[in-house]
N, C-alpha and C positions, 0 to 999 in steps of 0.2 A: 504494500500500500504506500501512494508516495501523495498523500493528501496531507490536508492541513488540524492540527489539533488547535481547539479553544480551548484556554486552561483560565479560570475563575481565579483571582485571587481578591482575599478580601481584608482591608485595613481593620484591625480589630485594636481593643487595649491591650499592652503587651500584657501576657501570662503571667509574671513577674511583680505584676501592677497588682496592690490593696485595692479592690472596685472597694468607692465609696458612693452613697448612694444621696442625691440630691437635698437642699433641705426640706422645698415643696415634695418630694415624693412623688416629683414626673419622671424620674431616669435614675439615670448615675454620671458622677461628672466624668466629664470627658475632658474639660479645660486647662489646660497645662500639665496633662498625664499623657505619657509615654506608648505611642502606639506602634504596633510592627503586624506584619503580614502574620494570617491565622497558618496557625504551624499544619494544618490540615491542607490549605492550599500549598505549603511550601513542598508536602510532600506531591503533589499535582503536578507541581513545574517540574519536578526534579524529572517524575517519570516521563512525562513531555521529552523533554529536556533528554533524557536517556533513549527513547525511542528513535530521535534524529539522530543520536550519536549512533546508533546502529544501521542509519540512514533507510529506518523502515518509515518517516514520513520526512515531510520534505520543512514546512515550517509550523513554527510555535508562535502562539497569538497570545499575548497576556490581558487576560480585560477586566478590567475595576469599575464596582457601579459606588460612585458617594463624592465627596466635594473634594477641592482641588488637592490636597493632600494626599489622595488617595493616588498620586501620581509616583509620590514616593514608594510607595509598593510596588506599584509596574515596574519604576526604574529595578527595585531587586530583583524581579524575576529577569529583568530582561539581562540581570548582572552573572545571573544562573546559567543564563545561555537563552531564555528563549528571544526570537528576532524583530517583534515588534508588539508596541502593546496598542492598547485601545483603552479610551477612559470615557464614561460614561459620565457626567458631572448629573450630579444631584445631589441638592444642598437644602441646609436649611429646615423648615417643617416635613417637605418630603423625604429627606435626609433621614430625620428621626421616626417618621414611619415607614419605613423599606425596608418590609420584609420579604420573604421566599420568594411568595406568586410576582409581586413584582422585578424580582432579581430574574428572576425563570423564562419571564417576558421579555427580560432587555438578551438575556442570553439565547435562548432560541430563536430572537430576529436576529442576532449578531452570528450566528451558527448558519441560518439560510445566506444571510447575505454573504459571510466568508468563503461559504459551500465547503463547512470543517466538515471532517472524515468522522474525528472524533471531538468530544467534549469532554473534557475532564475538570472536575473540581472537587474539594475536598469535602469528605462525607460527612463534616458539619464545623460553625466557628464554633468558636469558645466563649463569644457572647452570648448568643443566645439558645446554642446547642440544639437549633431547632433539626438539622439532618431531614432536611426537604427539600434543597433546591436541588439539587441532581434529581432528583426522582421526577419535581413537576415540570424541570426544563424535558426533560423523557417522555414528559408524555402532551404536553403541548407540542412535539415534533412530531409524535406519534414513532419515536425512534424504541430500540433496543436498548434495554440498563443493566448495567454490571454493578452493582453498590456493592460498598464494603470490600472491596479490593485490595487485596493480599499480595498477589501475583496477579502480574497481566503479559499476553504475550500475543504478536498478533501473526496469525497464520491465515493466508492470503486477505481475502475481504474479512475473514471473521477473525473475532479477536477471543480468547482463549482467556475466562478470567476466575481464579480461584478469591473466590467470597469467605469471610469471617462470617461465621452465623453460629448462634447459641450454641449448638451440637457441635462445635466444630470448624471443618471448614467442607464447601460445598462448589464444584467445579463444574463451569455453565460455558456453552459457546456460542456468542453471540453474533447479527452479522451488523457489518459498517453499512450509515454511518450510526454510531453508540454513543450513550452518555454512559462515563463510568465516575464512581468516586472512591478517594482514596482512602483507605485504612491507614492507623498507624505504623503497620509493620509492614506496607509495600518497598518502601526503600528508607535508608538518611539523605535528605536532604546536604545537598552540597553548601560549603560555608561561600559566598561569591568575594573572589581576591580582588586584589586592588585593582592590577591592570582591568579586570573585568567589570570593574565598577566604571571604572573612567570612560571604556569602551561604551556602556549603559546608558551613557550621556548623551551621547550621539547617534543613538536608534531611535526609529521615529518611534512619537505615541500622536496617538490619532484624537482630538477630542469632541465630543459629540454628543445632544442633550438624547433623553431616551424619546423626547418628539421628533425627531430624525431617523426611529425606528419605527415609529408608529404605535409605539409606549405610551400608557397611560399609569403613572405609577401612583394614581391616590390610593390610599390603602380601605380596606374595609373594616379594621380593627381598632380599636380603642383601649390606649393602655391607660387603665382609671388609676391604680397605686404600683409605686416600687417600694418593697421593702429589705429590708435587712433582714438573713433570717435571724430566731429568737435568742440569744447566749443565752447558751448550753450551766446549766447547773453545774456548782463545783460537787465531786463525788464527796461519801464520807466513810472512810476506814473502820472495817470494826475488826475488832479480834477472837470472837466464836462464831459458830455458827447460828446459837442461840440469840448474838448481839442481832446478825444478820435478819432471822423470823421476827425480832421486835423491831426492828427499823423499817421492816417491809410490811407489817401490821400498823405500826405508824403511822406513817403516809396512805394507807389504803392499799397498797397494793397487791395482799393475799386479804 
């Protein structure tokens, strides 16, 4: 197959980062806190990214849907090795409600218009750990999905992908073109070096509202409170077993 992959990545709070949570209770700040690409999309480029290097497709597209920032992401993947990126700007109120269905919508018009082989993205962020937009981009194409991707390997038009699932693991062959997303244990992610960064600078990103797709990204959802969840009670030590039945009679709990 010598087509082209979409690969998803998406600006999230870095991992590392205390989320602290608004003092109205509409979000969590995001204002002067540290953001970097969801470590789930990074394993996406890599495999992109690996697939060219095997020169089983021909180029890697990197696309970001959120406000100007989110450029700095593209530039890493594109540091990774893939060859150009795409930014989708969406700011502001619409910013704060883009969720899946809309991500799904910017990505399956950006998939026909690219005429990608494949679409890769990662099988969920770390903010809202929703693990849906691979799936709704799949079926607004009416394409073929591989989720939860372990192993992928592409033998002629179909691509050959061992799935992570409860029991196990579960080996499916699917035909192009496919949306797949990635598990944790498909590959590590490459660190991008400097020369490679510098390189990054100088690869186009393309920018472009999602009404240029034909995107409509109001959302249907309404997020009424964030909370924090409740701190956890300190425990308290006993020394019999018998202390133990009168502590748990105590409080009610036998």
């Amino acid at each position: 197959m010598s087509g082209r992959v979409l690969v998803g990545v998406k600006r999230v709070i870095d991992y590392a980062v205390k989320i602290r949570v608004k003092p109205d209770n509409s979000g969590v700040v995001t204002d002067g806190v540290k953001h970097s690409m969801n470590p789930f999309c990074e394993i996406a480029v890599e495999e992109a990214v690996k697939l060219k290097e095997k020169k089983l497709i021909k180029e890697v597209v990197a696309v970001s849907c959120g406000p100007q920032q989110s450029q700095e992401t593209i530039r890493t993947a594109l540091a990774m090795g893939a060859d150009r990126g795409i930014h989708v700007e969406v700011s502001g109120k619409d910013y704060e409600a883009l969720g899946p269905l809309q991500v799904s919508k910017i990505l399956a018009a950006l998939a026909k218009k690219e005429e990608a082989q494949l679409v890769i993205l990662g099988k969920q962020a770390i903010d809202d750990d929703c693990n849906q937009t691979g799936q709704m981009t799949a079926a607004l194409l009416d394409w073929p999905q591989g989720t939860f991707a372990s192993e992928v390997s592409l033998e002629g038009d179909k691509v050959k992908v061992v799935r992570e699932i409860d029991g196990g693991l579960e080996t499916i062959k699917i035909n192009t073109p496919a949306v797949l997303t990635a598990d944790l244990r498909l590959n590590t992610p490459r660190y991008a070096t400097l020369p490679n960064i510098m390189k990054a600078k100088k690869k186009k990103v393309v920018n472009m509202k999602p009404a240029d797709l034909g995107v409509d990204v109001a959302t249907r959802l309404e997020v009424l409170r964030v909370d924090e969840p409740p701190q956890r009670q300190a425990g308290v030590k006993v020394e019999t077993v018998e202390d133990l039945v009168g502590k748990l009679k105590e409080t009610g709990r036998i």
